[in-house]
C-alpha positions as MATLAB code, in Angstrom:
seq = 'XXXXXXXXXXXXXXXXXXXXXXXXXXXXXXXXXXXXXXXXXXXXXXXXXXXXXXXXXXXXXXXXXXXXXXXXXXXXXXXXXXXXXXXXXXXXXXXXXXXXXXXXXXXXXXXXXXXXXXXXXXXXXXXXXXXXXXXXXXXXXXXXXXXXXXXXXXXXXXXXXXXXXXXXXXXXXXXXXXXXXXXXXXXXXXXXXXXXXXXXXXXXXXXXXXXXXXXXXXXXXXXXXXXXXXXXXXXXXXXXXXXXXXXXXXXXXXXXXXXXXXXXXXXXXXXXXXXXXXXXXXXXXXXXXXXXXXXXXXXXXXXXXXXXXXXXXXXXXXXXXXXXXXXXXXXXXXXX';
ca = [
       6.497   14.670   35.998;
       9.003   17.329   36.228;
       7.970   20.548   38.289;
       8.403   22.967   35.140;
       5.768   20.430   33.035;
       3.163   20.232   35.621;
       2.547   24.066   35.903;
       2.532   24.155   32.354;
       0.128   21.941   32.431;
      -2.045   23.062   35.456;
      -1.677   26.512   34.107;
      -3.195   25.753   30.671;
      -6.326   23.773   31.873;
      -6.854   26.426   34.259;
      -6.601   28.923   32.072;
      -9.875   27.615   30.035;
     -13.171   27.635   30.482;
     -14.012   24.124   32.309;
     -10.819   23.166   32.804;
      -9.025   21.589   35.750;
      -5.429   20.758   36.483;
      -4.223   17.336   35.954;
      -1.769   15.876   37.920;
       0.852   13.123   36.744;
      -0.711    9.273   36.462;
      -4.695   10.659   37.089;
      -7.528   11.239   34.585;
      -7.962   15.201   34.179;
     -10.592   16.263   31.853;
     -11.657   19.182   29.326;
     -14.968   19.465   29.854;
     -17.736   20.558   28.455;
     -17.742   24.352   27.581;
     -14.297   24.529   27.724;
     -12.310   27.636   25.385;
      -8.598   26.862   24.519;
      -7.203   30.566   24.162;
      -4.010   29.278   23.888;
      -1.672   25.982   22.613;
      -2.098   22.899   25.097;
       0.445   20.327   25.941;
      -0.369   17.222   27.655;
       3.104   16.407   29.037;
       4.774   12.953   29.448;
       3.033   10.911   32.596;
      -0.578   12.936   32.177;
      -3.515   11.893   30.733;
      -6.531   13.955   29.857;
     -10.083   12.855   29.865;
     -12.661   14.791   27.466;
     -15.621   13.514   28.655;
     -18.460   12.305   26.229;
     -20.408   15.131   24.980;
     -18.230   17.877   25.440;
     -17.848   20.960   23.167;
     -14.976   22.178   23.374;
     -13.735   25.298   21.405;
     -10.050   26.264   20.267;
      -8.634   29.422   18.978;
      -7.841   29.996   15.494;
      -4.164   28.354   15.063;
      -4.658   26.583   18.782;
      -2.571   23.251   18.379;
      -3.039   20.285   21.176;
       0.104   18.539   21.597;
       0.129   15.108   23.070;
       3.265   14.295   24.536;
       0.996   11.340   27.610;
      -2.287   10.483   26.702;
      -5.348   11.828   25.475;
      -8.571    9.763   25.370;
     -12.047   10.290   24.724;
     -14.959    8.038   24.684;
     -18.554    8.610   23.713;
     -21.791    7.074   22.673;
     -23.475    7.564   19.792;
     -25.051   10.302   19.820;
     -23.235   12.048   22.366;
     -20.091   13.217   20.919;
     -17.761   15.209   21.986;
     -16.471   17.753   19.613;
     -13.640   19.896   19.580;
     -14.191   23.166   17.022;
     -12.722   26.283   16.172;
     -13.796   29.246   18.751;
     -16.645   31.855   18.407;
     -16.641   34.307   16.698;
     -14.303   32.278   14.387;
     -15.907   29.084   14.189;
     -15.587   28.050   10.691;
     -13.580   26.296    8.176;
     -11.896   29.947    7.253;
     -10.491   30.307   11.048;
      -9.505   26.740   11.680;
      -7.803   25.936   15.351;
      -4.643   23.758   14.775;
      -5.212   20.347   15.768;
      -4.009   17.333   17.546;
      -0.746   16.389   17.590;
       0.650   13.069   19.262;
       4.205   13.496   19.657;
       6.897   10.727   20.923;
       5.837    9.234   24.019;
       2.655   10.138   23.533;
      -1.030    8.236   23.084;
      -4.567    8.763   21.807;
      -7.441    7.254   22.409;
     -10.240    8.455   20.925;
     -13.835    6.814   20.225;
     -16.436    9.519   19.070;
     -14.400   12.681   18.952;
     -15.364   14.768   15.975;
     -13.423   17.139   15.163;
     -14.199   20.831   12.780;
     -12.743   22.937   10.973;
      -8.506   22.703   11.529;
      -5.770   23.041    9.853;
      -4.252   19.708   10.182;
      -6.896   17.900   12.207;
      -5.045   14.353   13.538;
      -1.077   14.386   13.056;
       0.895   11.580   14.270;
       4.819   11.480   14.945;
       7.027    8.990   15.163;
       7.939    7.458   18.640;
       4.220    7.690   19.420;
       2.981    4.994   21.423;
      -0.302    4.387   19.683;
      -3.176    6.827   18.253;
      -6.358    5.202   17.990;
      -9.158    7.023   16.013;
     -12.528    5.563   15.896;
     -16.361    6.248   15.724;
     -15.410   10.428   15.212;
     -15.836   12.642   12.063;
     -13.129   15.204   10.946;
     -15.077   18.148    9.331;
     -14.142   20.843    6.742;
      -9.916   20.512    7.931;
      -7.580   21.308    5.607;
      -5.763   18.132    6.268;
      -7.371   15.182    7.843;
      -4.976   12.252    8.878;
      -1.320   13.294    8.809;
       1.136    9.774    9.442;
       4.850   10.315    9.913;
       7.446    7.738    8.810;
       8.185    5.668   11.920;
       4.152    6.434   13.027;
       1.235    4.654   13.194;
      -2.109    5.268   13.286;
      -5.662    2.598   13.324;
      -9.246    3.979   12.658;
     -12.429    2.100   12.286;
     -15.457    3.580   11.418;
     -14.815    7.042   11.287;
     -16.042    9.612    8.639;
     -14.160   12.528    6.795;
     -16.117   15.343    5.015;
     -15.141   18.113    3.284;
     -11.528   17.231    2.938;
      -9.458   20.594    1.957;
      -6.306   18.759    1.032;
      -5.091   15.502    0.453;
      -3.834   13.263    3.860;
      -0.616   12.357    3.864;
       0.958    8.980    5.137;
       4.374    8.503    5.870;
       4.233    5.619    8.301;
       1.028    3.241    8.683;
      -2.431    3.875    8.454;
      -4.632    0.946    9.056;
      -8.797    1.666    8.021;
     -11.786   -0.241    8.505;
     -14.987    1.585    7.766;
     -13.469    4.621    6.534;
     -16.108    6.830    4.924;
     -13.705    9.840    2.996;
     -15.231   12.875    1.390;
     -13.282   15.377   -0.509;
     -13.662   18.614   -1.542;
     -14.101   20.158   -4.992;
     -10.882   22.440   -4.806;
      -9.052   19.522   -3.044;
      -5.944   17.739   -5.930;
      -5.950   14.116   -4.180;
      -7.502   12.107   -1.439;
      -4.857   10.170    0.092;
      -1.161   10.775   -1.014;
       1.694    7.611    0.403;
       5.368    9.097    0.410;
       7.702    7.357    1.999;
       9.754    3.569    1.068;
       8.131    2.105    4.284;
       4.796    3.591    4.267;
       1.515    1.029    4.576;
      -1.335    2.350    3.442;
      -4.462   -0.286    4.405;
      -7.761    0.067    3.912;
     -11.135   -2.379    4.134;
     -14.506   -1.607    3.994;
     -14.192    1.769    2.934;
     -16.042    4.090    1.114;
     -13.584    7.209   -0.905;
     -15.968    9.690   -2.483;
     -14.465   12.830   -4.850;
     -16.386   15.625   -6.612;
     -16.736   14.204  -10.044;
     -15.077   16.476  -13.225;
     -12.594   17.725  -10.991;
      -9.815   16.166  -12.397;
      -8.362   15.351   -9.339;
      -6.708   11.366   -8.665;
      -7.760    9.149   -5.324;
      -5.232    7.253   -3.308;
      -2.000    7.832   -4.603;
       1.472    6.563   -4.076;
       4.840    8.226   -4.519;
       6.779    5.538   -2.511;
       5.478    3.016   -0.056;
       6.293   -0.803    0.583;
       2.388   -1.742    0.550;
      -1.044   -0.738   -0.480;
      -4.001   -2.944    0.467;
      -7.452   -1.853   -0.397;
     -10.716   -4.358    0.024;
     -14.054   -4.603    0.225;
     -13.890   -0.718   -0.482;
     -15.600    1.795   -3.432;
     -13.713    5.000   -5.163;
     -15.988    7.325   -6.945;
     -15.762   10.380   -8.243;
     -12.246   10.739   -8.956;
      -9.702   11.447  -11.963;
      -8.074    8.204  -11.063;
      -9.012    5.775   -8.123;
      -5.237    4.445   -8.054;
      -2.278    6.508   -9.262;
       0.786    4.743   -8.003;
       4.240    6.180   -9.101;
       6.503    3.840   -7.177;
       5.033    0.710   -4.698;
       7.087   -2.107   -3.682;
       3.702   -4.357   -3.426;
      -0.046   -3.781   -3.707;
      -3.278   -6.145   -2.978;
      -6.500   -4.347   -4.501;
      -9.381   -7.019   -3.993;
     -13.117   -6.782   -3.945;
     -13.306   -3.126   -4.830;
     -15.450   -0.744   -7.255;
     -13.791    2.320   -9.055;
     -16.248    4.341  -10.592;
     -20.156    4.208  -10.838;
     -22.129    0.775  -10.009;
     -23.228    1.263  -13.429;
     -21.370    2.159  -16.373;
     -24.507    3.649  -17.466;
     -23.819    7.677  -17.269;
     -20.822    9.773  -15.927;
     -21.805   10.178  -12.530;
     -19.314    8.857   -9.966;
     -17.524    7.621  -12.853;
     -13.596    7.862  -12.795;
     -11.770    8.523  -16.132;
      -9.335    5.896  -14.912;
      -9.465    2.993  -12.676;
      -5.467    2.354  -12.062;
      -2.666    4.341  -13.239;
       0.138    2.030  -12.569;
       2.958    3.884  -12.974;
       5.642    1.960  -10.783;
       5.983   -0.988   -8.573;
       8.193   -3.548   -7.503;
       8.575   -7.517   -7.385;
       5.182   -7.935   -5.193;
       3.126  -10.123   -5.429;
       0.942   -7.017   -6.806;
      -2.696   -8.520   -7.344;
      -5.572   -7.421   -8.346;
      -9.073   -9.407   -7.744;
     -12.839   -9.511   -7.363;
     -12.793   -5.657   -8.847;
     -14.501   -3.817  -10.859;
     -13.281   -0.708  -13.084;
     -15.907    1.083  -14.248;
     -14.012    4.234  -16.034;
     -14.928    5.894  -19.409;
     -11.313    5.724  -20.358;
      -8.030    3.541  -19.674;
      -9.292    1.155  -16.518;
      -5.901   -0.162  -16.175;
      -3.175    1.341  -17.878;
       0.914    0.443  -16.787;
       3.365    2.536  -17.984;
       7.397    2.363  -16.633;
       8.491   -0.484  -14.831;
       6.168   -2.734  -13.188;
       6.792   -6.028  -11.128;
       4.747   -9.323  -12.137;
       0.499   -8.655  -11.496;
      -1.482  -11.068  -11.571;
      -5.308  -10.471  -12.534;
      -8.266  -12.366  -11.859;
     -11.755  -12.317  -11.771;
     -12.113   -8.235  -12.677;
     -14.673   -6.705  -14.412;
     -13.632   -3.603  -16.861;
     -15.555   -1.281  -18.407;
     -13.113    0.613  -20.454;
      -9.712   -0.036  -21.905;
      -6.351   -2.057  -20.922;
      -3.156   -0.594  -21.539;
      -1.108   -3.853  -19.601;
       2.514   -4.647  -20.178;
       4.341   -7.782  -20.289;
       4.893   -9.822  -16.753;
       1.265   -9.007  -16.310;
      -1.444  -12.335  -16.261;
      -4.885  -11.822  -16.592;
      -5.807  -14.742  -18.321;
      -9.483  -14.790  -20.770;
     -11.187  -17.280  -18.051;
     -10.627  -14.423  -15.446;
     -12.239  -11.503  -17.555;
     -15.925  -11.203  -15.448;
     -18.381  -10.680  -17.970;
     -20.471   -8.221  -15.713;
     -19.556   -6.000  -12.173;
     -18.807   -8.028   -9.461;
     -21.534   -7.570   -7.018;
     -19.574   -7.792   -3.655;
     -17.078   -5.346   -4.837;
     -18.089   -3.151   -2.039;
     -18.270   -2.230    1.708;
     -19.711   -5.181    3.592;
];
């Protein structure tokens, strides 16, 4: 590590609360009780440790930039938890973030993280960002992928979500359990030609009335959803523009089409795509409007086994054939 990073360094963790200096290729920490008063980078050849069950506190605007590798593993349970500084600590203060820059890593199993501005942001060049087991509270933005970026997440929970996540590069989900807020105009947004958006077992959750669409695509090469659920939303899918999609084995809308709760006005606006294969199957649409409704150009989708509630607006090059109309909500559509 050059001279000039390691003081930086050194003089940042010593600087806070708990902290200790971290030289290049050993485990440092943040430990518990520890006050970032000002923006920490983990230089190139360091790694920082939080330990499990540490509260750690930043200061409004406080961003943590992770240029070698941060990692943090705890039990259930036992936490760690990295929120915005007394006498500030709340969602109307919010610290800045992490931030894992080029060359950089994260690791993290059971971090939660409260109240910032853009809680997890990954760059391109990154070597890897891992986010598992943790839940993002009350942050304006949750999950922020760059083009060229990727980030993987399994189980981890998102509540309270001030503004949409955006994804750029890849974001692969498993277990994903997303909450929006009532102010908040979309859950996930896609915006970029290469962008993979991939979800399973997932559970998206809006405010219902709100008006407000789900996971949404401007541009991307591929959006896979599974085994997942949307309530509570405008629009589960609104894609503008997607070279191919794969939506099997998921619920939009209520369990029931009895009553508007959870309900989404539409299940799919399909606005755009390309050649595919785009397939939808094992679904079911349970919207008090248009479930599927295609307007623009659209590549070939192919149908089967789907359950609707409401109305079809399909145009040609699309094959959903009587045999593959389900009579009644598939039952599996759903989180495993």
């Amino acid at each position: 590590m050059r001279p000039r990073a390691r003081a930086l360094l050194i003089s940042l963790l010593a600087g806070c609360s708990g902290g200790a200096a971290t030289p290049a290729g050993t485990a440092g920490g943040l430990g518990d009780g520890t006050t970032l008063t000002a923006a920490l980078e983990i230089p190139a050849g360091a790694t920082v440790t939080i330990p499990a069950g540490a509260q750690i506190a930043a200061a409004p605007g406080v961003v943590i930039t992770v240029r070698g590798v941060l990692t943090s593993t705890s039990p259930a349970g036992a936490h760690a938890r990295i929120s915005t500084a007394a006498p500030h600590a709340d969602a109307a203060h919010p610290w800045g973030g992490i931030v894992v820059e080029r060359g950089g890593r994260l690791e993290a199993d059971g971090l939660d993280l409260a109240s910032a501005v853009a809680a997890l942001t990954v760059n391109a060049g990154s070597l890897g960002a891992r986010y598992d087991n943790g839940t993002i509270t009350d942050a304006q933005v949750p999950f922020q992928v760059a083009a060229g970026a990727r980030l993987d997440s399994a189980r981890a929970t998102v509540v309270n979500a001030g503004a949409p996540s955006g994804v750029s590069g890849e974001f692969h989900a498993a277990y994903l359990d997303y909450h929006t807020s009532a102010t908040v105009v979309g859950g996930i947004i896609i915006s970029d030609p290469s962008a993979i958006f991939d979800a399973t077992d997932s559970t998206f959750r809006g405010v219902p009335d709100q008006g407000n669409d789900y996971i949404i695509s401007n541009t991307a090469s591929l959006i896979h959803v599974a085994y997942s659920t949307i309530t509570g939303a405008h629009c589960a899918f609104h894609f503008n523009d997607v070279a191919r999609f794969e939506i099997d084995h998921v619920t939009a809308g209520a369990a029931s089409p009895a009553g508007p709760g959870g309900q989404v006005v539409y299940g799919a606006m399909l606005y755009g795509s390309g050649a595919g294969p785009n397939v939808i199957s094992n679904s079911s649409f349970m919207g008090s409007g248009f479930d599927l409704d295609q307007q623009n150009a659209n590549g070939p989708l192919t149908i089967t086994n789907t359950y609707a509630v409401g109305q079809a607006s399909l145009l040609p090059g699309t094959t959903w054939l009587a045999a593959d109309r389900a009579r009644a909500p598939i039952s599996d559509a759903k989180p495993r």
